[in-house]
C-alpha positions in Angstrom: -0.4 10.6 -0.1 0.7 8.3 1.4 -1.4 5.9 -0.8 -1.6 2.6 -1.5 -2.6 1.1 -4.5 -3.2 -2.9 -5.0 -4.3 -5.0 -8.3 -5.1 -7.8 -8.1 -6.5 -10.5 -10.8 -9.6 -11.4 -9.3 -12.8 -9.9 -8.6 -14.1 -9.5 -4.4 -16.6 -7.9 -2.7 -17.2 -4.7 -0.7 -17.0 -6.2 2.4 -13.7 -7.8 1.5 -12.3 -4.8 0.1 -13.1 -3.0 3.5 -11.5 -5.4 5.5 -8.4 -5.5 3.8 -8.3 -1.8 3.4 -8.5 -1.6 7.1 -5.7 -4.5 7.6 -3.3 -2.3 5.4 -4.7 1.1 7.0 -3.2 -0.9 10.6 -0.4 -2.6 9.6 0.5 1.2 7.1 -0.1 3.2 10.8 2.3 0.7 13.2 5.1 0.3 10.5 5.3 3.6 9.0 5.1 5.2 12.5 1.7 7.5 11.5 -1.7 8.0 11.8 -4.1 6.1 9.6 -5.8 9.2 8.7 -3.2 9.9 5.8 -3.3 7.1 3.9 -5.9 6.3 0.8 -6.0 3.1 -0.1 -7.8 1.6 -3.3 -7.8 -2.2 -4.3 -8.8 -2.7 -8.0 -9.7 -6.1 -8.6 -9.5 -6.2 -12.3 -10.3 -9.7 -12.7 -8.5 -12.6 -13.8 -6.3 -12.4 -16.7 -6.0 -8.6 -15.7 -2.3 -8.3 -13.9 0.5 -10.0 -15.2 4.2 -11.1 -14.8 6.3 -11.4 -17.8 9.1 -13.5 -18.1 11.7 -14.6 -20.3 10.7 -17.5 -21.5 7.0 -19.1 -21.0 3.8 -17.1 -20.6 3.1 -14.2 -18.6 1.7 -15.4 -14.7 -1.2 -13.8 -13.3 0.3 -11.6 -10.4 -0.5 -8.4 -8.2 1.1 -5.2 -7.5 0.9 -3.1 -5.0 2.3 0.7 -4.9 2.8 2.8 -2.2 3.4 6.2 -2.5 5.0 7.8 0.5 6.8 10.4 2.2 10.8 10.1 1.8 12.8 9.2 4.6 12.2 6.0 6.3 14.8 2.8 6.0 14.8 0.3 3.7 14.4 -2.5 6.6 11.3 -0.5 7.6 10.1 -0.2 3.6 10.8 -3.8 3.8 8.8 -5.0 6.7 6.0 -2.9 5.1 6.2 -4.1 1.8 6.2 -8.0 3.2 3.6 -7.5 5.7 1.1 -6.2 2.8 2.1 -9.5 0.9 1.2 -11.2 3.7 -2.3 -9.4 4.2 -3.4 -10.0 0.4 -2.1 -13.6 0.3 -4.6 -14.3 3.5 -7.4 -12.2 2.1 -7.0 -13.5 -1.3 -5.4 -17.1 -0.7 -2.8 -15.5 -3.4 0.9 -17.3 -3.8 3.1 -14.8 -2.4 5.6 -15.0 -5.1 3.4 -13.6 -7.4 3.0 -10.4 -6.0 5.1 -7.3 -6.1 5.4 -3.8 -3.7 7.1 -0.8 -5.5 7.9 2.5 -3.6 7.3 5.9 -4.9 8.4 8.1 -2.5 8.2 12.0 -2.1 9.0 14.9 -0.3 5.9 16.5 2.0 5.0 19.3 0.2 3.9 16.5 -2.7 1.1 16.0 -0.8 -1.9 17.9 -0.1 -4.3 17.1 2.7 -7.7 19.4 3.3 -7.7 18.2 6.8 -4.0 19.3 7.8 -5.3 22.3 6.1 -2.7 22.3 3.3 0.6 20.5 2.4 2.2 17.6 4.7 5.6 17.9 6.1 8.9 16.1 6.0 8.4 13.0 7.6 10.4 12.9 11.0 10.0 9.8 12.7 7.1 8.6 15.2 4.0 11.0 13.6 1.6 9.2 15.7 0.6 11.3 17.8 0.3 14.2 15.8 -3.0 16.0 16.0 -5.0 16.6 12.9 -7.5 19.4 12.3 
């Protein structure tokens, strides 16, 4: 962790993938105030028909999610930017209606997250990790 997860009802290619992994791995490191390094990000396309919104009455809608699982401690104004700018980045990799897509946060103290290359747990989060080196 952090990690982001997104599924989506469609199918796309590598390339695609990789380029929107990269968008969120930028837009994950400016808003969230760390290094890219961190963050794991899968996109599972599992096709149409594959993610759904319910609703009362009518049909379900084909939809997206995205979850992020991070460390505890930032704003809900900066969970918020976060949460709209990934919206934005699969609605213009996708051509998706942004309505139909959903961001849920998980999020966990440091020691919930284990990272080889720190060479162990994470810490706390405390603000503006940018610069932090990494082993």
């Amino acid at each position: 962790m952090p990690s982001i997860q997104v599924d989506l009802p469609l199918t796309a290619d590598e390339a695609t993938k990789r380029a929107l992994a990269q968008r969120i791995g930028q837009l994950y490191g400016d808003i969230m105030q760390v290094g890219m390094d961190l963050l794991t990000v899968s996109i599972h396309d599992v096709g149409v028909g594959g993610v759904w919104r319910c609703h009362e009455s009518g049909p379900p809608t084909p939809s997206g999610l995205i979850m992020c699982d991070i460390r505890k401690g930032r704003p809900p104004e900066t969970r918020a930017l976060l949460a709209q700018s990934l919206i934005d980045a699969c609605v213009e990799a996708f051509d998706l209606d942004a309505v139909w897509l959903k961001v849920e946060f998980t999020q966990h103290d440091g020691d919930e997250m284990y990272h080889p290359h720190l060479g162990g747990f994470n810490t706390d989060w405390s603000g503006d990790e940018r610069q932090r080196a990494v082993n």
